[in-house]
LUMTI-764122 format. One line per 2 residues: number of its first residue (from 1); their letters; for each residue z, y, x of C-alpha. Coordinates in nm, 4 decimals, decimal comma. Example, Ala and Ser with C-alpha at 12.3 -4.5 7.8 and 13.67 -1.06 7.14 Angstrom:
2
1 = AS = 0,7800:-0,4500:1,2300; 0,7140:-0,1060:1,3670
# end
This chain:
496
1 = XX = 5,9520:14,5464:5,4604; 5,9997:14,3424:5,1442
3 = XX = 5,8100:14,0491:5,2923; 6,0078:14,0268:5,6261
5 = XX = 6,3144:14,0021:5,4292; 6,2181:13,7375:5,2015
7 = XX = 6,1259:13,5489:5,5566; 6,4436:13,6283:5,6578
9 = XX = 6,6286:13,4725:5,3612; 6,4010:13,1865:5,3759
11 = XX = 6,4520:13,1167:5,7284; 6,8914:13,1389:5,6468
13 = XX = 6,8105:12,8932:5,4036; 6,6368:12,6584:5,5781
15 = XX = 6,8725:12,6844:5,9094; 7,1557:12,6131:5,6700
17 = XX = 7,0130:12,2816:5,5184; 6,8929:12,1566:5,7998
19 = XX = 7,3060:12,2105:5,9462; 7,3363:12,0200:5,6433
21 = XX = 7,1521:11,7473:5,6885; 7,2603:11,6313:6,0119
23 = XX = 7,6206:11,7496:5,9420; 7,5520:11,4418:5,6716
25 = XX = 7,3865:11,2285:5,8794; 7,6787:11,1817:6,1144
27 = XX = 7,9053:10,8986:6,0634; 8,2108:10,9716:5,8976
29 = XX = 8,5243:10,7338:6,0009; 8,8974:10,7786:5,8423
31 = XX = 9,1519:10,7427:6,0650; 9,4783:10,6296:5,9370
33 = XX = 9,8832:10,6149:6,0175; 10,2388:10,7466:5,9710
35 = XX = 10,4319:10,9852:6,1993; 10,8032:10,9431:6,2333
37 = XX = 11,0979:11,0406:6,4482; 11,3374:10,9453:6,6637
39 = XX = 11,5609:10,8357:6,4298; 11,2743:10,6652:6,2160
41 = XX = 11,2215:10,9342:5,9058; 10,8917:11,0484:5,7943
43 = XX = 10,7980:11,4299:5,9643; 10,5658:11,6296:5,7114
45 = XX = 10,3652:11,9021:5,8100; 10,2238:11,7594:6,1476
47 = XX = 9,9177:11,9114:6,2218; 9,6375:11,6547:6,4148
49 = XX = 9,3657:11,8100:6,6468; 9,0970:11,6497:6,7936
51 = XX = 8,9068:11,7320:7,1512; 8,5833:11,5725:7,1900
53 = XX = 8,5822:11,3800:7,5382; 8,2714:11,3618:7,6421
55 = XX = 8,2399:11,7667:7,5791; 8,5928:11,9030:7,6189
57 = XX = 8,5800:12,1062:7,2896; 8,8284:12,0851:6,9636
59 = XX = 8,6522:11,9462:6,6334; 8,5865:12,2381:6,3870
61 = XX = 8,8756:12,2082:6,1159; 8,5019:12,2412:5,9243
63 = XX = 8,4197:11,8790:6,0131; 8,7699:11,7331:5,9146
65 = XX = 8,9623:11,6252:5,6334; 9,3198:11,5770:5,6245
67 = XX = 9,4193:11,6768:5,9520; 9,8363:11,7156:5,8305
69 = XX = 10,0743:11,4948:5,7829; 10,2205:11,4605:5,3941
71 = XX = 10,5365:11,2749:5,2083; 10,6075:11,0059:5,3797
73 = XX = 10,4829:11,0866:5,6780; 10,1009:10,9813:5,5927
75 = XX = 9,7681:11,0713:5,7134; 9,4408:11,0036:5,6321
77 = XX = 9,2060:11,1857:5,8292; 8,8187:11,1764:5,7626
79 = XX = 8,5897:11,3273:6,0576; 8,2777:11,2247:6,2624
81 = XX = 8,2688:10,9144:6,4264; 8,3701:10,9691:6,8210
83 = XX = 8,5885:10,9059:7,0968; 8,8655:11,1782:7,1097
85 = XX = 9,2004:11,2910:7,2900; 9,4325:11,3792:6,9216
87 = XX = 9,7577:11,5914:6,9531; 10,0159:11,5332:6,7009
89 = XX = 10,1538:11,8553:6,6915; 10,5236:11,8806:6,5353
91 = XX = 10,6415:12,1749:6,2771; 10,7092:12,5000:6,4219
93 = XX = 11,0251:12,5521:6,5068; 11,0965:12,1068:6,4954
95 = XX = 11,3335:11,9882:6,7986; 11,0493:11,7038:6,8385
97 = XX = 10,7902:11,6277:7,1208; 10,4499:11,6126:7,0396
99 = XX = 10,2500:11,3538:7,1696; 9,8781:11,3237:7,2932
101 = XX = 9,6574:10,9890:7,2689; 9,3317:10,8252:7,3676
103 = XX = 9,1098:10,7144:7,0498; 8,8195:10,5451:7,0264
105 = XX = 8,7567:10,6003:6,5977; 8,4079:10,3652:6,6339
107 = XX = 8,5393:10,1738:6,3244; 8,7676:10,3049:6,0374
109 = XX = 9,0949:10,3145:6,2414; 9,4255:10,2081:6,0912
111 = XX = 9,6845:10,3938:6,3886; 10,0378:10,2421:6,5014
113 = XX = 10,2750:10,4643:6,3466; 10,3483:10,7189:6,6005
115 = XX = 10,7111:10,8272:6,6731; 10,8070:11,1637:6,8231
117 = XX = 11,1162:11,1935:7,0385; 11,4068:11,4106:6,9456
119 = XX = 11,4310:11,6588:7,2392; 11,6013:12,0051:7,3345
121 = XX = 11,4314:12,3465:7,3460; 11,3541:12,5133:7,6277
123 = XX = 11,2681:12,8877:7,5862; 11,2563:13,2184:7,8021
125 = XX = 11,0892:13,5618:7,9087; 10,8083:13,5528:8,1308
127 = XX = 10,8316:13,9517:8,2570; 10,6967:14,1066:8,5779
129 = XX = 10,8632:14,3265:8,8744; 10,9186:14,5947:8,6281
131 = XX = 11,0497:14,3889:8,3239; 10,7415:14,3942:8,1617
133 = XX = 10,6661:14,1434:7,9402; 10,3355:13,9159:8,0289
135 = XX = 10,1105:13,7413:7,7656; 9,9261:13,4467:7,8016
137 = XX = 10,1478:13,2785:8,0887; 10,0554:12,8873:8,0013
139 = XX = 10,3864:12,6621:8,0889; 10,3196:12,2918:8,2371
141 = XX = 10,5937:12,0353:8,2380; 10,5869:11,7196:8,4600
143 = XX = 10,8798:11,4357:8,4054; 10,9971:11,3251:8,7707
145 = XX = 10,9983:11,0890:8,8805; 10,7125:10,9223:8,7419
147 = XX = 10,4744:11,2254:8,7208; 10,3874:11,2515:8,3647
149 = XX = 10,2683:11,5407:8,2011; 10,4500:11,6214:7,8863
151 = XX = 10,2506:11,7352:7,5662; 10,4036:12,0852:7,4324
153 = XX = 10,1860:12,2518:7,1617; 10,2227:12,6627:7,1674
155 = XX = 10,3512:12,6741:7,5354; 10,1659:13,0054:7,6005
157 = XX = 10,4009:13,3189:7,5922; 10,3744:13,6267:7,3018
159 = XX = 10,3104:13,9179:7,3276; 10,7446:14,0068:7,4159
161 = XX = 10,6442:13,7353:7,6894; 10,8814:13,4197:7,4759
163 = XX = 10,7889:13,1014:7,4998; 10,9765:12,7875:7,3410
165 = XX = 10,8734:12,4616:7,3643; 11,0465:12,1033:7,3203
167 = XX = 11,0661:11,8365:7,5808; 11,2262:11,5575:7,6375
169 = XX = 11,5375:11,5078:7,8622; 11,4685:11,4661:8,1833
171 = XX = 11,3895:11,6310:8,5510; 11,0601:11,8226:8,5610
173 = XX = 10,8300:12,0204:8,7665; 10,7621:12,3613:8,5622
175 = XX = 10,4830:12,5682:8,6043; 10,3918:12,8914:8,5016
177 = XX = 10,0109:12,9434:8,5127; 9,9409:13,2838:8,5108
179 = XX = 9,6587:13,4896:8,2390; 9,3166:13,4272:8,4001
181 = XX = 9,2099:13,7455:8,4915; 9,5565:13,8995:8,5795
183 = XX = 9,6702:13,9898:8,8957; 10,0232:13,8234:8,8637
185 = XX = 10,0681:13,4823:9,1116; 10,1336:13,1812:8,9576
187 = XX = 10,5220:13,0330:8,9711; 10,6235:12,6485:9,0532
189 = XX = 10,9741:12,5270:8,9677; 11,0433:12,2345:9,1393
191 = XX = 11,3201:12,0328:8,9969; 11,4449:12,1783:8,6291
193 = XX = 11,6930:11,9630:8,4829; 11,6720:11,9377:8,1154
195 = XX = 11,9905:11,7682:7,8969; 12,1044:12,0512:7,6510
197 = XX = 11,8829:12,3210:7,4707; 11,7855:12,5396:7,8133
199 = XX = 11,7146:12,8942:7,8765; 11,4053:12,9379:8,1617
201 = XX = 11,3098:13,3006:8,2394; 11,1133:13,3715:8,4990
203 = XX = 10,9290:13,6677:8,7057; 10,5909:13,6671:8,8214
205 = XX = 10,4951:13,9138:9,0738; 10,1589:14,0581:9,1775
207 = XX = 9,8700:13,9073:9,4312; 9,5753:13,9439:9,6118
209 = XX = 9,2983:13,8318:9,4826; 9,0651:13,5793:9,6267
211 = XX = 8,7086:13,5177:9,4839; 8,3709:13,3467:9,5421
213 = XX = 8,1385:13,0811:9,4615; 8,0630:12,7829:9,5732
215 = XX = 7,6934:12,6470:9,6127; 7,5449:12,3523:9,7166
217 = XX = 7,1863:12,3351:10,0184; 6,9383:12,4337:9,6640
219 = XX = 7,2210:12,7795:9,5574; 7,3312:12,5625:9,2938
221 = XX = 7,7033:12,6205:9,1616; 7,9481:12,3516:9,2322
223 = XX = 8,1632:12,3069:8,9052; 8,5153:12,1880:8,9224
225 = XX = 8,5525:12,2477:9,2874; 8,9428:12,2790:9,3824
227 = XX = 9,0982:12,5692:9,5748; 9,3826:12,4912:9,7688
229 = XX = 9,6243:12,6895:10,0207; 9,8515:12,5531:10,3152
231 = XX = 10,1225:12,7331:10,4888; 10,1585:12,6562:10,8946
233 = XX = 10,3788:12,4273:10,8260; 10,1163:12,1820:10,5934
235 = XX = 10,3212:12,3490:10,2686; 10,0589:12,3848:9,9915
237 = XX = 10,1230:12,6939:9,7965; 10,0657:12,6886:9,4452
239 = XX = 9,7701:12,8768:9,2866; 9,6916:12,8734:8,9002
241 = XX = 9,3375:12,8132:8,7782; 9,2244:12,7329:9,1149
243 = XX = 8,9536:12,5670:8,9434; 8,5648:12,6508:8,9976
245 = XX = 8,3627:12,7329:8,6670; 8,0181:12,5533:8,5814
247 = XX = 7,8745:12,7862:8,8001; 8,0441:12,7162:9,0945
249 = XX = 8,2849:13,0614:9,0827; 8,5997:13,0967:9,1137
251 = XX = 8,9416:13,3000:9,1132; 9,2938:13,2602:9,1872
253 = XX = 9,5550:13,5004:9,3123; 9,7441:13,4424:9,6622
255 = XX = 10,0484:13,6178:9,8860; 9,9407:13,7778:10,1759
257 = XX = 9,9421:13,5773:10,5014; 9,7573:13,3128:10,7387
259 = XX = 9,7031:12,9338:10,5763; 9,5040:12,6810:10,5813
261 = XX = 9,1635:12,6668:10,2545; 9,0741:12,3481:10,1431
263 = XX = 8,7743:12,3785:9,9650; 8,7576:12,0316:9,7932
265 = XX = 8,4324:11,9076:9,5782; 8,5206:11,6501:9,2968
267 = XX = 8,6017:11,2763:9,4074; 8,3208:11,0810:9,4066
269 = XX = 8,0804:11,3876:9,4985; 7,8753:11,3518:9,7965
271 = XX = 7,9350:11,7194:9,8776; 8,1117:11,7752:10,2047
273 = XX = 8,4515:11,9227:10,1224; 8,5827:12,2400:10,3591
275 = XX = 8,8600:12,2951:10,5653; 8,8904:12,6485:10,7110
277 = XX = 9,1474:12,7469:10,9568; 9,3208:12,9784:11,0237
279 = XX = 9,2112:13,2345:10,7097; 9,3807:13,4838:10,6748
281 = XX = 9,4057:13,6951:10,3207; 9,5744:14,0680:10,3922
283 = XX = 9,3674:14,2402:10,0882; 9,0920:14,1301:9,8342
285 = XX = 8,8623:13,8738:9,9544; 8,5348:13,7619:9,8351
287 = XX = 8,3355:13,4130:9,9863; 8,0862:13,2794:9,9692
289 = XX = 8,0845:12,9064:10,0954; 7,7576:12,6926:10,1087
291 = XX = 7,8283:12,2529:10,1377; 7,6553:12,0187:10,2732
293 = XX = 7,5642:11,6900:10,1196; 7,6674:11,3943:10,3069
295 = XX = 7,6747:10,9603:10,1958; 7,9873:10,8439:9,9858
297 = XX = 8,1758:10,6090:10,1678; 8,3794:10,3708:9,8993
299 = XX = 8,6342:10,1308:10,0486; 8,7852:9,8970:9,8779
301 = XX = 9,1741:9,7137:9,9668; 9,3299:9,4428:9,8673
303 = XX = 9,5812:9,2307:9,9883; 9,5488:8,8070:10,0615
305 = XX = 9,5736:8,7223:9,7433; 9,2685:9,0061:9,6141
307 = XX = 9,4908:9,1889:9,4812; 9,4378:9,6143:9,5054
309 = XX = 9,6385:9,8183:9,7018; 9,7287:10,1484:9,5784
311 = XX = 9,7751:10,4609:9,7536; 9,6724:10,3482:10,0976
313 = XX = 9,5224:10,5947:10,3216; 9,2018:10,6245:10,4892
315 = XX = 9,1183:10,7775:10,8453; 8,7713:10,8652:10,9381
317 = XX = 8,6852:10,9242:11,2930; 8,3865:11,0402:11,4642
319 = XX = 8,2741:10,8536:11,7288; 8,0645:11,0440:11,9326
321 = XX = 8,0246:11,2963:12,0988; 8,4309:11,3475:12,0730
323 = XX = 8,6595:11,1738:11,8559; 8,7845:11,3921:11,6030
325 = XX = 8,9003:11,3062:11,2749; 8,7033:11,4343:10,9612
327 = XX = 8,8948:11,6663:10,6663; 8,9133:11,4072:10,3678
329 = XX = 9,1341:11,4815:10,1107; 9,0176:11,2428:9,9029
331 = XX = 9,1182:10,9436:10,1189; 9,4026:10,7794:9,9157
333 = XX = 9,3275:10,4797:9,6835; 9,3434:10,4791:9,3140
335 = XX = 9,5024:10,2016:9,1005; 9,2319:9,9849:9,1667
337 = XX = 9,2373:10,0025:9,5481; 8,9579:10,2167:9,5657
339 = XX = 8,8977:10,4961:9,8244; 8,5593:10,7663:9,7868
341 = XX = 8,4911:11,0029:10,0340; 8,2002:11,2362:10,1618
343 = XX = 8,0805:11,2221:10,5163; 7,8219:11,3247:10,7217
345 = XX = 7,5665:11,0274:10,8100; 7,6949:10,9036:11,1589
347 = XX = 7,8759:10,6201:11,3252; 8,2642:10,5915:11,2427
349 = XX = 8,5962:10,4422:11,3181; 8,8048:10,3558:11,0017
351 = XX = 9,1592:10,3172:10,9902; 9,3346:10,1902:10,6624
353 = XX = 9,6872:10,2464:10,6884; 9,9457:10,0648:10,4523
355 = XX = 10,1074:10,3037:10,2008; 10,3997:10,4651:10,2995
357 = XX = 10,7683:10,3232:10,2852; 10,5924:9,9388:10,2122
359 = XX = 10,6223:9,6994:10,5156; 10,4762:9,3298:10,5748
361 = XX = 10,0908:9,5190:10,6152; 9,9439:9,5587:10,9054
363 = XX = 9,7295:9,9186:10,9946; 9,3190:9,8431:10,9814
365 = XX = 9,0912:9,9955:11,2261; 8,7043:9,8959:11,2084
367 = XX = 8,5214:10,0270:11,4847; 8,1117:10,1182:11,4787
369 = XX = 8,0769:10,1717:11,1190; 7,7219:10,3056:11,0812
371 = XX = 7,7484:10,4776:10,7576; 7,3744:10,6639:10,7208
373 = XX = 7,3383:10,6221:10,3687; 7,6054:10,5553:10,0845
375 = XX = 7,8283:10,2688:10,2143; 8,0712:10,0093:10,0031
377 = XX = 8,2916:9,7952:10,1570; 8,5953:9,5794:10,0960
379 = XX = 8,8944:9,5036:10,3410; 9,1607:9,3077:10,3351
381 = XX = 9,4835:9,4726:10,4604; 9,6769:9,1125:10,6612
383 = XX = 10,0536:9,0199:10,5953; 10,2510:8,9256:10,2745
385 = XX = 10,0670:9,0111:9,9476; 10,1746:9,3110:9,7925
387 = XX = 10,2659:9,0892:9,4467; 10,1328:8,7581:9,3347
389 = XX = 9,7787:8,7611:9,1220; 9,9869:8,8444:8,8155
391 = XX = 10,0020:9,1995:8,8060; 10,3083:9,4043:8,7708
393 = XX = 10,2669:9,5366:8,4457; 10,2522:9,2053:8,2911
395 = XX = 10,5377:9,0519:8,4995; 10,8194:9,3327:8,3786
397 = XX = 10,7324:9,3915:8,0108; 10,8475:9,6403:7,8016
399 = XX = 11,1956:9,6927:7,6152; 11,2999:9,5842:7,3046
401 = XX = 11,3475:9,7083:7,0568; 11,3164:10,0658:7,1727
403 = XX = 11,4228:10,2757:7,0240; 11,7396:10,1012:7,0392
405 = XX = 12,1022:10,0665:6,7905; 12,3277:9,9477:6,9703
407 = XX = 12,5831:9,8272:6,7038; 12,6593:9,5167:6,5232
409 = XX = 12,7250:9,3891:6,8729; 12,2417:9,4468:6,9375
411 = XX = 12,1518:9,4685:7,2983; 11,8120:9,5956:7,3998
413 = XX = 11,5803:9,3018:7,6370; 11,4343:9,3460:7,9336
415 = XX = 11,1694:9,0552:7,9577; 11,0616:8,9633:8,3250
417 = XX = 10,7496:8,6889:8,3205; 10,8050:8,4822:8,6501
419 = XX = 10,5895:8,1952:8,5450; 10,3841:8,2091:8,9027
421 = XX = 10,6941:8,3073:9,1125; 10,8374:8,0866:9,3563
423 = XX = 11,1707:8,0691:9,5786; 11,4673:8,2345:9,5033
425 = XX = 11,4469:8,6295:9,4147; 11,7316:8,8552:9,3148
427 = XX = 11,7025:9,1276:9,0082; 11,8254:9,4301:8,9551
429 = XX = 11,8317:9,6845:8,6409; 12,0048:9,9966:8,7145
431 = XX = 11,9992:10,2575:8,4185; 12,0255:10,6025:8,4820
433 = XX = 12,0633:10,8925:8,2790; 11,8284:11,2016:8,1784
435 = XX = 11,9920:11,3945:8,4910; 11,9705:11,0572:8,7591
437 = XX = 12,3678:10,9931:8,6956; 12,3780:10,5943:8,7144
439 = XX = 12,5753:10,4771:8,3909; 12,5088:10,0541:8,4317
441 = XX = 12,4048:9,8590:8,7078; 12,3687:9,4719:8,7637
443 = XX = 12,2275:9,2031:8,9932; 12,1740:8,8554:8,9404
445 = XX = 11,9783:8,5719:9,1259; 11,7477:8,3230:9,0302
447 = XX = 11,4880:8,0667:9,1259; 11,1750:7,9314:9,0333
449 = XX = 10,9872:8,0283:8,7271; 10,9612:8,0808:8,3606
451 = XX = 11,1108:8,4156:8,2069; 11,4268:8,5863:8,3000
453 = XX = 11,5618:8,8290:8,0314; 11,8115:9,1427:8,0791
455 = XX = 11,9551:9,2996:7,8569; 12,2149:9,5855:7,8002
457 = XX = 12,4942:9,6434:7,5299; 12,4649:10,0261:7,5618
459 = XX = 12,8102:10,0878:7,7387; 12,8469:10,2417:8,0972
461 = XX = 13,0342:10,0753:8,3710; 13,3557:10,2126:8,2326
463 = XX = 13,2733:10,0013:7,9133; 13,2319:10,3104:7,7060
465 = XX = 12,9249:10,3990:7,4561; 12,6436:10,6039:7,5873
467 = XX = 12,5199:10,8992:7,3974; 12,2057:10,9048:7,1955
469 = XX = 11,9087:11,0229:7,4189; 11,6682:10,9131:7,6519
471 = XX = 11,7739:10,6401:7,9471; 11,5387:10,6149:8,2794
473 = XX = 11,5616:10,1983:8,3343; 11,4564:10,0885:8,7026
475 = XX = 11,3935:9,7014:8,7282; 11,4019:9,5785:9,1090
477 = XX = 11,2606:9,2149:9,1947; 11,3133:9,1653:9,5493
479 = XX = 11,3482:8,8303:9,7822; 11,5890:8,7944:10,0189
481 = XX = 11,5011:8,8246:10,3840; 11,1758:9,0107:10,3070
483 = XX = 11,1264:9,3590:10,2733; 10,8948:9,3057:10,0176
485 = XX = 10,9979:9,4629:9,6213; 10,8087:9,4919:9,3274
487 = XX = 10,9515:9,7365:9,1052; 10,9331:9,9423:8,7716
489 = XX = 11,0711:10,2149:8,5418; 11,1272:10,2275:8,1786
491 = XX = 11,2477:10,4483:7,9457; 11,4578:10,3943:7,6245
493 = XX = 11,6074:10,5844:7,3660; 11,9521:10,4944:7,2389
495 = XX = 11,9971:10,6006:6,9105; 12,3552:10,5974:6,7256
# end
């Protein structure tokens, strides 16, 4: 007995300095900056967490140093060398919007300081049929019209059901992800405005529940697979965690009825995604679904000039023995003009249709594509580029300075790089407020080159001062006689 135990202790021991050791091997990096807010003062007592990227898991507070923000505003944070996603997470109880970044700490990294917006609260009960309160609802806000997800620390609800969190103003999407494991539906909101400190309740009823797994030709699970519904009428009806674990199972809860289930692999997967219809769901329902690997078909298009084409769509049609059109959901093209789908070996027509409301493209269709193995190719959609080789981004630059004062007679700028433009184009910047109200609009015309610069005083079209807050700014260039616009929104804050 005595000399198991001292094996025992000997093995702790040795475990622990071996954690040690490697704990000291690792690189240590300090990662440096200041956190201020909207009105440029120091916040103290912003906590910084780190997710590893390439494993999805937050950093031990173990492994870090410094992770909260001190007078001044300073931190200095001293962790493992990595590439990370860090939340700057404001004070409990703050009216300020956390924020979320990218970081690549390869070097000792001195940070930009970072500023979080002043926003408004938004708060409420999440409660069932009965008025129960439900714990664990997880709240996601997405700004319209742009589609970004806001950061907002401690948006789960208590154990009464509350939830507050900060956000900026603005229009959002809201959704209420229900407890994994519950039986309650999840809840969409489509449009919520936001410009005051807002009260958000909401009531989350019961489901059915529909289960399975998902398994590849060799039983093996199919992580990340997504679970979708559609009404009759193409409607897709929200489900929360409708995501497949690493073993290929999954969960969500759905109202009874007849739809349409997409079964859809990860993009870029050469599994063969699923559409089956009609299924209907009347009580618990438990599938099992086996797919097929197919080729990846990658298309590539660009316009005359090479430059990509986002968000055009892609057809696939079987050509023989009837020509029927294959379930792709994947089929729209990323920033870079890229489309990746999974088919079946066989011999295809592809159409590449122009994305919607653009004109001057012409609709592609390729006939007796042999696709038997993976297959890349690059088109070129005919008619008036999309934008010259300059890209957007770099032809309407930001604002400045942003945030903005306007006082002492300062105007915030507008840059717009036309050094490869030619002819005569008209501009537009239209600013609108958190709720879409327009408050200043103007148009001018110009020709040739070089760099045009807007700017605004801050007044509305009735000459009066704006209020402090956020301002949506939409920057139209546009030639006349052509349909053809390149466009882009920016937001400022207007401080007084």
């Amino acid at each position: 007995m005595h000399s198991f135990f001292t094996r025992f202790v000997l093995f702790i021991i040795v475990f622990l300095l071996t954690s040690y050791l490697k704990l000291s091997a690792q690189t240590q990096v300090i990662m440096r900056g200041y956190v201020f807010d909207g009105n440029r003062q120091p916040v103290v007592e912003v906590n910084l967490d780190f997710e590893d990227t390439a494993t999805g898991t937050e950093v031990p507070e173990s492994l870090i140093t410094g992770d909260k923000t001190i007078t001044g505003g300073f931190y200095q944070v001293i962790l493992p060398d990595g590439i990370y996603f860090v939340s700057f997470k404001p004070p409990v109880g703050a009216r300020l919007v956390g924020k979320r970044f990218f970081v690549d700490l390869s070097t000792h990294r001195l940070m930009d300081t970072v500023f979080l917006p002043i926003g408004f609260f938004v708060s409420g009960t999440v409660t069932d049929s009965v008025g129960a309160p439900i714990l664990g609802v997880d709240l996601d806000f997405t700004q319209l019209p742009n589609k970004e997800r806001i950061f907002t620390p401690r948006d789960n609800t208590d154990s009464v059901g509350f939830y507050r969190v900060v956000v900026p103003p603005g229009i959002f999407r809201v959704r209420f992800d229900s407890p994994p494991g519950s039986r309650f539906r999840g809840l969409q909101k489509d449009t919520v405005p936001v410009s005051k400190d807002t009260v958000m309740d909401a009531l989350l009823v019961t489901g059915l529940v529909l289960s399975g797994r998902a398994v590849d030709s060799l039983d093996t699970g199919v992580p990340s697979l997504s679970v979708d519904l559609e009404d009759t009428a193409g409607k897709e009806i929200f489900l929360s965690n409708n995501r497949s674990d690493s073993l290929g199972n999954f969960r969500v809860i759905t109202p009874p009825g007849t739809f349409s289930l997409l079964l859809i692999p990860p993009r870029g997967n050469r599994l063969i995604p699923k559409e089956i219809e009609p299924f209907s769901i009347f009580a618990d329902t438990s599938i099992l679904e086996t797919f097929r690997v197919g080729v990846l078909l990658s298309v590539t298009v660009k316009d005359s000039l090479g430059n990509p084409i986002q968000n055009c769509d892609l057809d696939v049609i079987r050509e023989f023995p009837s020509r029927n059109e294959l379930f792709t959901p994947t089929d729209n093209a990323d920033s870079l003009g890229v489309i990746k789908v999974a088919v079946p070996p066989d011999s295809y027509t592809l159409v590449i249709s122009p994305p919607l409301g653009t004109a001057g493209f012409d609709t592609l269709m390729i006939t007796g594509v042999k696709v038997l193995s993976d297959f890349d190719t690059a088109v070129v959609l005919t008619g008036e580029p999309l934008h010259t080789p300059v890209s957007v981004e770099t032809r309407i630059l930001e604002a400045r300075p942003n945030p903005f004062r306007p006082e002492g007679g300062n105007r915030i700028k507008f840059p717009v790089d036309l050094d490869v433009v030619s002819g005569v184009w008209k501009i537009s910047l239209t600013i609108f407020s958190p709720v879409g109200e327009i408050i200043y609009r103007s148009r001018t015309e110009f020709s040739g080159g070089g760099r045009q610069v807007l700017e605004w005083d801050g007044l509305n079209q009735s000459d009066q001062p704006v209020a402090s807050g956020v301002y949506f700014c939409k920057i139209v260039l546009e030639k006349p006689g052509n349909s053809r616009k390149t466009e882009k929104v920016l937001k400022v804050a207007v401080i007084r």
